[in-house]
C-alpha positions as CSV (number, residue, x, y, z in Angstrom):
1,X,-8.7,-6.7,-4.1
2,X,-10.1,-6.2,-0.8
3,X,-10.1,-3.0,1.5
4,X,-8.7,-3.2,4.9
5,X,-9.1,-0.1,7.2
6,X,-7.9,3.4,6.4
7,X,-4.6,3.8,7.8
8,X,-3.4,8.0,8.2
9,X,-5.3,9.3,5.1
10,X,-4.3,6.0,3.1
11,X,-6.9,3.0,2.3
12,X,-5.2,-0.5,2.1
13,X,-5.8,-3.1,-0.5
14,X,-4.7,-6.3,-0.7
15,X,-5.3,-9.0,-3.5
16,X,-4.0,-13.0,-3.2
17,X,-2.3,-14.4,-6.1
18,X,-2.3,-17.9,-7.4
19,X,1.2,-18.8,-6.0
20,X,-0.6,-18.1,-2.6
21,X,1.4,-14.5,-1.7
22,X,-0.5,-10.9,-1.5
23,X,0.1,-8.0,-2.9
24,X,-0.6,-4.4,-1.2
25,X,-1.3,-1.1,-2.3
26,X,-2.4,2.1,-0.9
27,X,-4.6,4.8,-1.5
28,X,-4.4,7.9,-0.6
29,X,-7.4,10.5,-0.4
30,X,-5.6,13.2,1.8
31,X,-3.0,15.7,0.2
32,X,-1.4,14.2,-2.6
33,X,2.0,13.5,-3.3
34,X,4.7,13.6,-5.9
35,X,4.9,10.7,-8.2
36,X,7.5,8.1,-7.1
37,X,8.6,4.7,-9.0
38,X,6.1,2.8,-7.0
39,X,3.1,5.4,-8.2
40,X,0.7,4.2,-10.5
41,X,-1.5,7.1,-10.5
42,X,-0.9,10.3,-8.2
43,X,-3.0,8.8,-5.8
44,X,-2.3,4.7,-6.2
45,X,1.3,3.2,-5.1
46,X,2.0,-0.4,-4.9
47,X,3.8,-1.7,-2.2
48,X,7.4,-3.3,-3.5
49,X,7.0,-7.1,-2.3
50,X,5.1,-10.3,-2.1
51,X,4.4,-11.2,1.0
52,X,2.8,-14.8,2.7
53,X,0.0,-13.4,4.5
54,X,-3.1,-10.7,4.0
55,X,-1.9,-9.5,7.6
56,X,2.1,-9.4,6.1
57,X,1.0,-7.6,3.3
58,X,-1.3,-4.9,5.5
59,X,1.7,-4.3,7.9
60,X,4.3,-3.7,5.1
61,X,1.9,-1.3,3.8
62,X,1.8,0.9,7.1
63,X,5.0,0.7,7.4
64,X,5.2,2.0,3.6
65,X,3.0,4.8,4.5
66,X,5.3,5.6,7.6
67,X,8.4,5.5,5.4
68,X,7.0,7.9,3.2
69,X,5.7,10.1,5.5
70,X,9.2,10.4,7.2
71,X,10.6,11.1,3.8
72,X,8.4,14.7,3.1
């Protein structure tokens, strides 16, 4: 996986699969959050989708982070 920058209390983290699409998933080291379907831990969600670039994948993450942040 690799680490992009920290993004309102989240860290990104992207990894490229064979098929040539990224995954995402955040982070988060600030307050923690109810656990959702996406949660894998209290503080790991995955991002829903597959997406064709490292910089698609990064940008569907913040705008993750945003949704959810609109949502509390």
């Amino acid at each position: 996986m690799n680490e992009s920058p920290v993004y309102k209390e989240h860290r990104i983290h992207t990894k490229s699969l064979p098929s040539g699409l990224w995954l995402a998933s955040i982070v988060n080291f600030g307050k923690r959050k109810l656990v959702n379907t996406d949660s894998l831990t209290a503080a790991v969600n995955r991002v829903p989708g597959e997406y064709d670039s490292e910089q698609e994948a990064i940008q569907a993450a913040k705008r993750y982070i945003d949704q959810r942040e609109q949502e509390n």
